[in-house]
C-alpha positions in Angstrom: -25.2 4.2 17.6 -28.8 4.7 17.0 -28.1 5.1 13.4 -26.1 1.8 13.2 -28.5 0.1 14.6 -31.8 1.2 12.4 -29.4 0.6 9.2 -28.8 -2.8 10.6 -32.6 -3.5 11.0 -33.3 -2.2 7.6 -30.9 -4.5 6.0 -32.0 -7.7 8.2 -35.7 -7.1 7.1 -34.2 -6.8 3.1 -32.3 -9.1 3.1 -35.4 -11.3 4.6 -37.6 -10.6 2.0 -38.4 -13.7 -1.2 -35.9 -13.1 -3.5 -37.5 -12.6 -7.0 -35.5 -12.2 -10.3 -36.5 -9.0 -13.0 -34.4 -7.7 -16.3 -34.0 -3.9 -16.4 -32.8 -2.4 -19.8 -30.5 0.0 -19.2 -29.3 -0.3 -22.9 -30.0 3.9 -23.6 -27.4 4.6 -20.3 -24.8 2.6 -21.3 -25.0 2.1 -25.1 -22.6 4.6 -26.7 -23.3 7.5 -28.7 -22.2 8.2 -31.9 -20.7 11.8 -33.4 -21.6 13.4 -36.1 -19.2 15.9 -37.8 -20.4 18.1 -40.2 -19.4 19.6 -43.6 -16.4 22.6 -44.1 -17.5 25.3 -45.6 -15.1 27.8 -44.9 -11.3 28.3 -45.8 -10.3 24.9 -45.7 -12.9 23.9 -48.6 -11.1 24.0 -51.9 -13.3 25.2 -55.3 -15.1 22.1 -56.6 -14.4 20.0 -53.6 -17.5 17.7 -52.4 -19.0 17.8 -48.6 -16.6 16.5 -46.4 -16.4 15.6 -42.3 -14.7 18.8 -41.1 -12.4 16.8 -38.8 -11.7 13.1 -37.5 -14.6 12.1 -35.7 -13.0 11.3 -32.0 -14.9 7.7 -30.6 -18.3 7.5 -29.5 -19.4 8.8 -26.0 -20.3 6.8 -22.9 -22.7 7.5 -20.4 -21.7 5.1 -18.0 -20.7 0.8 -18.3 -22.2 -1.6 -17.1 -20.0 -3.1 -14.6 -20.0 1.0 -13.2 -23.7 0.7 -13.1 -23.5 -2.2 -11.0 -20.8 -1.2 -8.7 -23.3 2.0 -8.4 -26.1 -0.1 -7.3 -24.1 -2.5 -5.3 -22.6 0.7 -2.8 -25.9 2.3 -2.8 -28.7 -0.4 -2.1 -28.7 -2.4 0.3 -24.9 -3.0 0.1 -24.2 -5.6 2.6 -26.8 -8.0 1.1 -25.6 -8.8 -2.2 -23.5 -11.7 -1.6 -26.2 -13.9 0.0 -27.3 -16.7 -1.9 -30.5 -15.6 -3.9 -28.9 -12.4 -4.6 -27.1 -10.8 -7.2 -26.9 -8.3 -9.8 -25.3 -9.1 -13.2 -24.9 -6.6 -16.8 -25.0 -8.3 -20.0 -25.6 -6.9 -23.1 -27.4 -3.7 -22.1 -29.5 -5.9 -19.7 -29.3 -5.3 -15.9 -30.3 -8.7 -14.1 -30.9 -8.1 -10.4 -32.7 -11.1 -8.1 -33.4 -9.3 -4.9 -36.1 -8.7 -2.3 -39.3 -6.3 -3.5 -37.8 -3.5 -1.5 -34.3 -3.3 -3.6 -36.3 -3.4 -6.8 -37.9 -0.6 -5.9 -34.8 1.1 -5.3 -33.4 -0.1 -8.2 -36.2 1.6 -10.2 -35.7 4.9 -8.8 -31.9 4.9 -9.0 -32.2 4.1 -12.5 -34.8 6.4 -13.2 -32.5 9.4 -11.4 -29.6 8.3 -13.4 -31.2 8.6 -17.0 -33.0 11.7 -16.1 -29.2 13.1 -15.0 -27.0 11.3 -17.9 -29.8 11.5 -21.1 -30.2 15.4 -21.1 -31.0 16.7 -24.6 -29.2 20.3 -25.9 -30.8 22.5 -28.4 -27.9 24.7 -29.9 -29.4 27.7 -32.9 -27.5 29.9 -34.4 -28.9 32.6 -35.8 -26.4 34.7 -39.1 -27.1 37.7 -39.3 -25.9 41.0 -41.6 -26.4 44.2 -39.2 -26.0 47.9 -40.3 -23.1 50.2 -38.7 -23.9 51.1 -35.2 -26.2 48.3 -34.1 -23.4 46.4 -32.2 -20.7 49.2 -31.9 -19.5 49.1 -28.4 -20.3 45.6 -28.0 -18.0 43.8 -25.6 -19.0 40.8 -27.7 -19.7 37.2 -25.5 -22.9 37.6 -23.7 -25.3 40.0 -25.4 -27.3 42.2 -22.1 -31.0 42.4 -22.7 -30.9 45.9 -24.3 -28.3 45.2 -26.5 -30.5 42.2 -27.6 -33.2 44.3 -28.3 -31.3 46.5 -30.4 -30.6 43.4 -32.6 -34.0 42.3 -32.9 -35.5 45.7 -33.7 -32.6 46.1 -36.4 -33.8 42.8 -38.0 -37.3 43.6 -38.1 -36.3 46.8 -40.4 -34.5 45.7 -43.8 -33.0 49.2 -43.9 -30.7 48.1 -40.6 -30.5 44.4 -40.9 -31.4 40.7 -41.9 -31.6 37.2 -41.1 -29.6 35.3 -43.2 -29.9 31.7 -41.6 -31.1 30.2 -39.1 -29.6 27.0 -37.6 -30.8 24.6 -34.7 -28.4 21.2 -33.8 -30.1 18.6 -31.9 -28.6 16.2 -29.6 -27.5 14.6 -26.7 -25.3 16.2 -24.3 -21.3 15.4 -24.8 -22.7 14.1 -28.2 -21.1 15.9 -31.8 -23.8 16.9 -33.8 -24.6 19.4 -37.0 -27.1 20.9 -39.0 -26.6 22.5 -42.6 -28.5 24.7 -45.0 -27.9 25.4 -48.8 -27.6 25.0 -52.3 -25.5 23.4 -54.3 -24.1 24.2 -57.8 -21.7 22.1 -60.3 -19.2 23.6 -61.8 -16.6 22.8 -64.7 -13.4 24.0 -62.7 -10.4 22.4 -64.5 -9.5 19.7 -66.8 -7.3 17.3 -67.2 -5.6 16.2 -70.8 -5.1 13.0 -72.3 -2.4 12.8 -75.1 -1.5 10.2 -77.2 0.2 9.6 -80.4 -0.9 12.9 -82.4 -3.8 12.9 -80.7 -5.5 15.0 -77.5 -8.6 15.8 -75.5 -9.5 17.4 -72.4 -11.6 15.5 -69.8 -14.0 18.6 -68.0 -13.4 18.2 -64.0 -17.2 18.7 -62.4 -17.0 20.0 -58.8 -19.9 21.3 -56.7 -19.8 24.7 -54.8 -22.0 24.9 -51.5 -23.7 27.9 -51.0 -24.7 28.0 -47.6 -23.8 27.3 -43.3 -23.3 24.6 -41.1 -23.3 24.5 -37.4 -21.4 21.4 -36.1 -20.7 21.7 -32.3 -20.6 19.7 -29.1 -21.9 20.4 -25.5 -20.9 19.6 -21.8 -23.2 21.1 -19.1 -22.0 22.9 -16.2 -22.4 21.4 -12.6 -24.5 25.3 -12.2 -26.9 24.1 -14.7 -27.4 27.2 -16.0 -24.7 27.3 -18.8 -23.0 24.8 -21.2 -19.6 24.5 -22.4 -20.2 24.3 -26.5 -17.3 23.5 -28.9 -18.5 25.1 -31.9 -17.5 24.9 -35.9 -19.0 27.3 -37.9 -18.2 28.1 -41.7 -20.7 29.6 -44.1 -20.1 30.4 -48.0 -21.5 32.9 -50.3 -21.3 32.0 -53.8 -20.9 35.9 -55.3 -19.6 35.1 -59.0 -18.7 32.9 -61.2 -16.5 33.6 -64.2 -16.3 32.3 -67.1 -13.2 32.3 -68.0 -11.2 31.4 -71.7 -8.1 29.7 -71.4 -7.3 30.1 -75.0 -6.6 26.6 -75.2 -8.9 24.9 -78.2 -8.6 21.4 -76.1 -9.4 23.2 -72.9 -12.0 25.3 -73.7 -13.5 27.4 -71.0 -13.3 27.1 -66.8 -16.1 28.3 -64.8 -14.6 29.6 -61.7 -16.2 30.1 -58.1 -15.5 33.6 -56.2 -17.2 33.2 -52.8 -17.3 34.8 -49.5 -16.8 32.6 -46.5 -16.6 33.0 -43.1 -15.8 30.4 -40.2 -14.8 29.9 -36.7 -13.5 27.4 -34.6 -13.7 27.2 -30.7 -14.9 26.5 -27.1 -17.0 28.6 -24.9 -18.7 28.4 -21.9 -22.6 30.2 -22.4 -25.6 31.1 -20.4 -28.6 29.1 -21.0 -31.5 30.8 -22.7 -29.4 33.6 -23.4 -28.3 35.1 -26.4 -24.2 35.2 -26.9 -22.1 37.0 -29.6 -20.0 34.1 -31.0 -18.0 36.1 -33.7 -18.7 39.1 -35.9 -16.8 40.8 -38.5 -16.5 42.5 -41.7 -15.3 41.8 -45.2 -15.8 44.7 -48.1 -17.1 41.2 -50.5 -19.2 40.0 -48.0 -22.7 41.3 -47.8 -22.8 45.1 -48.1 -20.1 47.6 -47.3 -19.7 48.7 -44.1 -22.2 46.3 -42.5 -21.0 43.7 -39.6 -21.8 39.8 -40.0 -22.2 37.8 -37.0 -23.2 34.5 -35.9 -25.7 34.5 -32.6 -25.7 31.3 -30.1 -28.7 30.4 -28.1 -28.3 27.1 -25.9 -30.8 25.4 -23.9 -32.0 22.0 -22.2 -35.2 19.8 -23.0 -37.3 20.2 -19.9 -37.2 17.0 -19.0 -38.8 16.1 -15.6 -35.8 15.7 -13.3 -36.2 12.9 -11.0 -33.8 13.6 -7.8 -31.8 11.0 -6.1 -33.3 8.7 -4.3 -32.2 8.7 -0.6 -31.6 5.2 1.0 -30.4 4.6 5.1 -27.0 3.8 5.7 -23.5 6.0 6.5 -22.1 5.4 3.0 -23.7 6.5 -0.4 -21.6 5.9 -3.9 -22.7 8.8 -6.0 -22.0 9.7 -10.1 -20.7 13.0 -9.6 -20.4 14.9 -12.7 -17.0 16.7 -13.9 -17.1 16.4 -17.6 -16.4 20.1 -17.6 -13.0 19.8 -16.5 -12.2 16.1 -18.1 -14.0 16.6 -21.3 -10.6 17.3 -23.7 -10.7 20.9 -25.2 -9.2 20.8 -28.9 -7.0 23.5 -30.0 -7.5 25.1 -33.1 -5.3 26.3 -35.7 -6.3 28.9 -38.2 -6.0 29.0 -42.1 -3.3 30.9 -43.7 -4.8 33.3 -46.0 -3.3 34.5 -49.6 -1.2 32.9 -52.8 -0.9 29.0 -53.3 2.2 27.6 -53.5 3.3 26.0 -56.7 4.9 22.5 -56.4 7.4 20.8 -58.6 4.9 18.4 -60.1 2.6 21.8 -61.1 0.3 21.5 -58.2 -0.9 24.8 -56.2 -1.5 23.9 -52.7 -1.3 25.8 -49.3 -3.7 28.7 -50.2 -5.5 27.8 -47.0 -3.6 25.7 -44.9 -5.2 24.4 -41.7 -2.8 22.9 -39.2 -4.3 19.7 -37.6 -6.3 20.1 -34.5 -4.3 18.3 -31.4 -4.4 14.9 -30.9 -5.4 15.9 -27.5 -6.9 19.2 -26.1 -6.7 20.9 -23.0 -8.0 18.8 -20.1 -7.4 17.8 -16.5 -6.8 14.3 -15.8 -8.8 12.0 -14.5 -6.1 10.9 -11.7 -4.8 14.4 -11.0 -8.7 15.1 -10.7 -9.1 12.8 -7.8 -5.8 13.1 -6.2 -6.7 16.8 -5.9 -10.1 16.0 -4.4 -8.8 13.6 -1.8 -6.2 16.5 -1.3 -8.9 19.1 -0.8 -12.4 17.5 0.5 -12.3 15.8 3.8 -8.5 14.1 3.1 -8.6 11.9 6.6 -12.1 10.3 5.3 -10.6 8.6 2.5 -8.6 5.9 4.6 -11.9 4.3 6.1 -13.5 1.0 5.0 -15.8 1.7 2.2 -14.7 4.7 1.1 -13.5 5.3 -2.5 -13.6 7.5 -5.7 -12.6 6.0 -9.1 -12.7 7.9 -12.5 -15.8 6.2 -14.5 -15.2 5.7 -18.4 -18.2 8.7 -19.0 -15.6 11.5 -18.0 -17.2 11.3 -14.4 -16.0 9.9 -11.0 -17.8 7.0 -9.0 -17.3 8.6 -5.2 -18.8 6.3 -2.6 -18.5 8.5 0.6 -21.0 9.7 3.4 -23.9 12.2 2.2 -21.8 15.1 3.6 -18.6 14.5 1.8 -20.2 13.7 -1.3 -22.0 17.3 -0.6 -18.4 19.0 -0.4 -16.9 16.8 -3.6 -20.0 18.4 -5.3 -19.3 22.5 -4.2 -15.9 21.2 -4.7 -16.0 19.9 -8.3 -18.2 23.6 -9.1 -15.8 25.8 -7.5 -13.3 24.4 -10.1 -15.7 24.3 -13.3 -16.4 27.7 -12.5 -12.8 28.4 -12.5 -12.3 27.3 -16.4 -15.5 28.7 -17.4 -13.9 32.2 -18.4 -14.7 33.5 -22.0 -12.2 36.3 -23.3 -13.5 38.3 -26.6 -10.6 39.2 -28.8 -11.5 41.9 -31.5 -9.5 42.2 -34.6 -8.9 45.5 -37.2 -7.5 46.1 -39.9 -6.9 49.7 -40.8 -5.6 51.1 -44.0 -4.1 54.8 -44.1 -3.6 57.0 -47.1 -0.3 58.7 -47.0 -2.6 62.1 -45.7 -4.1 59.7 -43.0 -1.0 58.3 -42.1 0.1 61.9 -41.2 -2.8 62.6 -39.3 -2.4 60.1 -37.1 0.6 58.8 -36.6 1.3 60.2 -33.4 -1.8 58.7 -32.0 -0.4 55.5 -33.2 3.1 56.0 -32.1 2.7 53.8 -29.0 1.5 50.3 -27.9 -2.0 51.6 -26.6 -3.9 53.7 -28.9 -5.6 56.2 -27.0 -9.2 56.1 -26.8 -9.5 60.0 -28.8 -6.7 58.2 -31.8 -9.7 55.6 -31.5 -12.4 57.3 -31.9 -11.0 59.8 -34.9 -9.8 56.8 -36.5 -13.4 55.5 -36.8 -15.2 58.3 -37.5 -12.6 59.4 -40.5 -12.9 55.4 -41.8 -17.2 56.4 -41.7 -16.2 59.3 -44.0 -13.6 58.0 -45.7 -11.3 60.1 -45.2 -7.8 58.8 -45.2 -8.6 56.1 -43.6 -10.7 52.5 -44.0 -11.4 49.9 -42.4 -9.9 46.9 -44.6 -11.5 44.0 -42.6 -12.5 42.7 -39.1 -13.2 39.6 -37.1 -14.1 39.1 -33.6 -14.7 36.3 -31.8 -14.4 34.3 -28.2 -12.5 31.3 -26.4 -12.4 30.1 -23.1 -9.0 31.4 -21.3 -6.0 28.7 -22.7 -7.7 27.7 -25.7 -6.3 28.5 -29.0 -9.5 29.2 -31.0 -10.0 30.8 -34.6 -12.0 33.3 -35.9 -11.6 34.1 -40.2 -13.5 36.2 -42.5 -12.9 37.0 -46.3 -13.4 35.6 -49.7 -11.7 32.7 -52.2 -11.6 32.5 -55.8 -10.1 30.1 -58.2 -7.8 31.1 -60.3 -5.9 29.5 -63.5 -2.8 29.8 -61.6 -0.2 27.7 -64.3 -0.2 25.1 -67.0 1.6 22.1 -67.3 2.4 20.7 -70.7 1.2 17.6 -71.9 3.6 16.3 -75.1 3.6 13.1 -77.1 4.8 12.4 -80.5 3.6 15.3 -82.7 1.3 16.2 -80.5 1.3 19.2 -77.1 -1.1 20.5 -75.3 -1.2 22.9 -72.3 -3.1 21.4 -68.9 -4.7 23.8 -67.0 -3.7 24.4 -63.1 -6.5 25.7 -60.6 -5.4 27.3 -57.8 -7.3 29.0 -54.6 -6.7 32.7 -53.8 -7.8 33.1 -50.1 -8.6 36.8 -48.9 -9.6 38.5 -45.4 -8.8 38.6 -42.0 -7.8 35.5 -40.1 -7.1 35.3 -36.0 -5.5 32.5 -34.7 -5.4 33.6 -31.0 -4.8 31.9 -27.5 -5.6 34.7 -24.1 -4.8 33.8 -20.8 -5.7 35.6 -17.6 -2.7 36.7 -16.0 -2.0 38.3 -12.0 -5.3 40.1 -10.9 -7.5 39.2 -14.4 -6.7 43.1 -15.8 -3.7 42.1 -18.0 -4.1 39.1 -21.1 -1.7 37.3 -22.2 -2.3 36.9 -26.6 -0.3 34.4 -28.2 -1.1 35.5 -31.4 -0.8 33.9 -35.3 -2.9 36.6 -37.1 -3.1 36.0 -41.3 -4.1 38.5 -43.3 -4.4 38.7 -47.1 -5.5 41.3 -49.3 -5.6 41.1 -52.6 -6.0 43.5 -56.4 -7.8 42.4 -59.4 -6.5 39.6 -61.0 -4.8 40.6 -64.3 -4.9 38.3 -67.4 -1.5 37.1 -69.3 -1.6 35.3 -72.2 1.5 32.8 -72.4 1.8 33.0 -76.1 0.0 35.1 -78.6 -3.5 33.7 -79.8 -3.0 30.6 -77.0 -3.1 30.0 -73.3 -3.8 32.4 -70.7 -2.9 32.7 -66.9 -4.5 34.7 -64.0 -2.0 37.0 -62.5 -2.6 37.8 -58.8 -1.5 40.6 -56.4 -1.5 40.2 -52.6 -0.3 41.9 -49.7 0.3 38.8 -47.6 0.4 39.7 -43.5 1.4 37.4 -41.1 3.1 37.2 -37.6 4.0 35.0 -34.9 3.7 36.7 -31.3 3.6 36.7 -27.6 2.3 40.2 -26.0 0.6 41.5 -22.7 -2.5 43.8 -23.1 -4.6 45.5 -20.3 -8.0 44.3 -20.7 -10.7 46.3 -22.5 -7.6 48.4 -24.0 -7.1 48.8 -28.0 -3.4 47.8 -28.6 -1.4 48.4 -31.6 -0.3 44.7 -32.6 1.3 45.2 -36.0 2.1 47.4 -39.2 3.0 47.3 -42.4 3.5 49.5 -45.9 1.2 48.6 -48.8 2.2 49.9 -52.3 0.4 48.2 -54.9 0.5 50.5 -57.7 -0.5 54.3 -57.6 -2.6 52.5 -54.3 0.1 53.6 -51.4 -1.2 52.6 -48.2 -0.1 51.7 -43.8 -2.0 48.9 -42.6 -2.4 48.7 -38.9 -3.3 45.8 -37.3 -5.3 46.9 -33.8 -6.4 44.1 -31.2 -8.6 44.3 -28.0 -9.7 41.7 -25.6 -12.6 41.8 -23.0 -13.8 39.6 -20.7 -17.3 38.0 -20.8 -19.7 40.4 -19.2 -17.3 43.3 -19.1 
C-alpha cells in the first residue's frame, strides 16, 4: 500500500508540473539499416565473370519503430499522465515530439540514451588466412582455439619455415547489419569468343573477363543476451590465380584463349563465438593450393566497440515495459547448400553449365517465431501474471519483444530468454578426409577399415604412412563448423577453364568453329547438417559430400591442322546420406575404386565431428 501511494504522489506532482514541448531525434534508432553483400569468389564464380553480390540481399534491419518507441515511453514514464491535456508524445519522420513536465523529459533523455547505447552496438569481425605447416594444428578439435594452441599459431607465423599470413580481413558494422570487406587484384583475360558469320565472310569478337585474385569476408552478427559471444553468419571465398594458359585453338578466326587455373576456397555458415577469442572457422588442404602438405585456414576474431553503456534508467511504479532482446533465437538462420564439384554439363544449344552448381539458400532459415516465442514465455515465466491490467508482451518489428511487466518478471523473461539462447548456441566441427590407397596400402589396411569406426591405431598408421608416402595419401581435406541444425558448407580445391566443345557457325560459303568455355571444378566439398541427439555423445550427419578429382587435361584436335578441344578426366564422388556417429570418433563415411590409367587407387572418405570446446 505504501508503494501505491508514493507512485500516486509521484505521478500527481508530474503531472503538476508546466507542460513544455521539445523534439528529440531518434532518427539513428529507428532509421533502418542497409546490407551489404559482398563479392563470390569461390566455386560459384565462373572464369571471366565480373564482382557480383554473393546472394539476394534480404531487407534492411530495424532497430526499433516509432510507434514501438512511443508505446516504450508511454508504459515506462509516467504512464498514467499522458492523456491529460498538455500532454502527449507523437513520432514523425524520425522526430520524437514529447510536451510534458521537466521531470518526464528528463526521463525521456535517459531512456533514450539507454536504448541507443543497447540497440547501436558496433561489431568488429577479422579474419586472419593463414597457410600453416604439418603439425601446427594436428589434434585440433577445430571451433574455439585454447590459449596454447593459439600460441602455437602465432609462433608458427612468425617463422616462414612453419607458416604465413596470407590476408588479413576486418568487416565493420552494426550489429544484425550484413557487411563485407575484400582484398585483391584483378586481371583481364581473353577467355572465349564469339563468331560472327555472314555471307562468305567471318570474325571472332575476343570475350574480356576479369579474374579476382584475392578474399572476401561478408558476414552478419547478432549478439548473445551473455554478452560475451556473437552469433556471426559468415561467407568466405578466397581465389588464387596459379596459371594461366595460353592456349591455341587451331582456329585462324579464333586465335588463342587465355585460360584461368585458380585455387579457391570458401565456406558458408552460422556460428555462435567467444568475444575476443580466436576460433577455427575452417581449414583444409588441397595438393594446388599453397604448398603440399600444408593446412589453410581461415581464423575469426569478434569483438564490440567499447562503447560506454548507459544502464536502464529506473523509474517508481509496479509496471515497467522493457525491450528485451531475443534476436538470437528470431534472427532467421539461412541454410546453405554446397557446390557440386567436377565436369560441366553440355546443353543442347552448346552451353557447359553445372560445373559448380550452388543450390539457392532458403527463402527462409531456421528460426523460432515470434508468436511461439511469446506463447512459450507466457507458458514458462510467471503464466498467472499475464491476465492483470497492464500487463503485455508484443513481438517488436527489430526481432525483439516489447514486455511491460513488474521489475521481477521482466528479471525472469530475461534468465528466461538466456537459458534458451544458450540452448541454440552449440557449434559442432565436422572434419573431412580424403584418403587415397595404392593397391599395397589398400592391403595394409583394409582390415582396419573394414568397419564403421576406424580405430584410433588404423588412424594413426594411416597418417603416418600418408607423411611418408607410403601407400597411402591424403587427396584433400576440409573442416569446418555450424551451429547444431544448420546446414552449412565447407569446399576447398581448384577451377580451370577449359575449351570444352565448339559449336559451328555456317553461312553461305563460309564456316567457322565457335569456341565453348567450360569450368572444371576440383577438391573436396562438405555439405553437412549435425544435430545433437539423446545425451550430446551421438551426431546426427545429414550429409551431401562432393568430391572431384581430376588428371591432366589431354588435347584433341577435331580435324587435322584445325580446332582443338580439352579432354578432361575426373573421378566424380558424390553421396546423399543420413548416419549416426559417436562424437570425437573417426567414421568411415564412404569408398570408392579409382582407376585412371596405370594410376589404380581406393579412396576413402573418413568424417569426425566434435563439439566446440571438446
Amino acid at each position: 500500500m505504501r508503494t501505491l501511494t508514493l507512485f500516486l504522489l509521484a505521478a500527481a506532482l508530474v503531472s503538476a508540473e508546466t507542460a513544455s514541448q521539445q523534439a528529440y531525434d531518434v532518427s539513428a534508432l529507428t532509421r533502418p539499416t542497409p546490407h551489404f553483400a559482398g563479392t563470390d569468389l569461390g566455386f560459384g564464380r565462373t572464369s571471366g565473370a565480373t564482382g557480383q553480390d554473393l546472394f539476394s540481399v534480404d531487407e534492411d534491419a530495424v532497430g526499433i519503430s516509432g510507434d514501438e518507441l512511443v508505446f516504450l515511453i508511454r508504459e515506462s514514464i509516467a504512464r498514467d499522465t499522458w492523456d491529460e491535456d498538455g500532454h502527449a508524445i507523437v513520432f514523425e519522420n524520425g522526430l520524437l515530439h514529447v510536451s510534458h513536465g521537466r521531470t518526464v523529459h528528463d526521463q525521456v533523455r535517459e531512456t533514450l540514451a539507454h536504448l541507443r547505447s543497447k540497440l547501436i552496438r558496433t561489431v568488429v569481425v577479422e579474419a586472419d588466412v593463414v597457410l600453416l605447416a604439418p603439425g601446427v594444428l594436428d589434434g585440433e578439435a577445430g571451433g574455439l582455439l585454447g590459449p596454447e594452441r593459439a600460441r602455437a599459431v602465432d609462433a608458427a607465423l612468425a617463422d616462414a619455415t612453419r607458416g604465413r599470413l596470407v590476408a588479413t580481413l576486418r568487416a565493420v558494422g552494426l550489429e544484425r547489419q550484413r557487411v563485407h570487406v575484400g582484398a585483391g587484384n584483378s586481371r583481364s583475360l581473353a577467355v572465349d569468343s564469339d563468331i560472327y558469320i555472314a555471307n562468305r565472310q567471318a570474325i571472332s569478337d575476343p570475350i574480356v573477363g576479369v579474374e579476382i585474385d584475392g578474399t572476401t569476408l561478408d558476414v552478419q552478427s547478432v549478439l548473445m543476451p551473455d554478452g560475451k559471444s556473437a552469433m556471426l553468419t559468415v561467407r568466405f571465398s578466397s581465389s588464387d590465380l596459379t596459371a594461366v594458359e595460353t592456349f591455341e585453338t587451331g582456329e585462324k578466326i579464333t586465335g588463342n584463349l587465355e585460360l584461368p587455373r585458380a585455387a579457391r576456397a570458401q565456406v558458408r555458415t552460422t556460428v555462435v563465438v567467444p568475444l575476443d577469442r580466436p576460433f577455427l572457422l575452417t581449414s583444409g588442404t588441397w595438393p594446388a593450393a599453397g604448398k603440399p602438405g600444408w593446412t589453410a585456414a581461415v581464423i575469426l576474431r569478434a569483438g564490440v566497440r567499447k562503447d560506454v553503456e548507459i544502464a536502464e534508467p529506473k523509474f517508481s511504479g509496479p509496471l515497467a515495459a522493457r525491450l528485451v532482446s531475443t534476436r538470437a533465437l528470431t534472427t532467421a538462420q539461412v541454410d546453405f547448400a554446397g557446390p557440386r564439384l567436377g565436369l560441366p554439363e553440355i546443353e543442347q544449344d552448346g552451353t557447359a553449365v553445372g560445373a559448380t552448381f550452388v543450390l539457392d539458400e532458403a527463402d527462409e532459415g531456421v528460426h523460432l517465431d515470434h508468436d511461439l516465442l511469446i506463447e512459450m514465455i507466457r507458458a514458462n515465466v510467471a503464466p498467472e501474471s499475464w491476465g492483470r491490467d497492464g500487463v503485455s508482451i508484443e513481438g517488436s518489428i527489430g526481432g525483439d519483444v516489447i514486455v511491460v511487466q513488474t521489475p521481477e518478471v521482466l528479471a525472469q523473461v530475461e534468465a528466461f530468454i538466456a537459458r534458451l539462447s544458450a540452448s541454440r548456441a552449440g557449434s559442432i566441427t565436422v572434419e573431412t578426409w580424403v584418403l587415397a590407397l595404392s593397391d599395397e596400402g589398400w592391403a595394409r589396411h583394409r582390415a582396419g577399415l573394414s568397419g564403421t569406426e576406424i580405430p584410433k591405431e588404423t588412424w594413426d598408421q594411416l597418417q603416418a604412412d600418408a607423411a611418408k608416402n607410403a601407400g597411402v595419401r591424403i587427396a584433400g581435406s576440409v573442416r569446418g563448423n555450424g551451429l547444431n541444425g544448420i546446414r552449412w558448407h565447407a569446399a576447398r580445391g581448384e577451377t580451370r577453364a577449359f575449351v570444352v566443345d565448339y559449336d559451328a557457325q555456317v553461312a553461305i560459303g563460309m564456316g567457322a568453329m565457335d569456341p565453348v568455355v567450360g569450368t572444371l571444378a576440383e577438391g573436396v566439398s562438405m555439405d553437412v547438417r549435425a544435430l545433437l541427439a539423446g545425451d550430446g555423445k551421438q551426431v546426427r550427419l545429414d550429409l551431401r559430400p562432393s568430391i572431384a578429382l581430376g588428371s591432366p587435361l589431354t588435347v584433341f584436335e577435331v580435324k587435322p591442322g584445325g580446332a582443338k578441344i580439352q579432354q578432361a578426366s575426373v573421378v566424380d564422388i558424390g553421396m546423399e546420406s543420413q548416419m549416426m556417429v559417436t562424437a570425437g570418433q573417426i567414421t568411415l563415411a564412404g569408398m570408392s575404386r579409382r582407376e585412371d590409367g596405370d594410376r589404380k587407387e581406393m579412396l576413402v572418405l573418413l568424417v569426425r565431428a566434435r563439439l566446440l570446446g571438446e
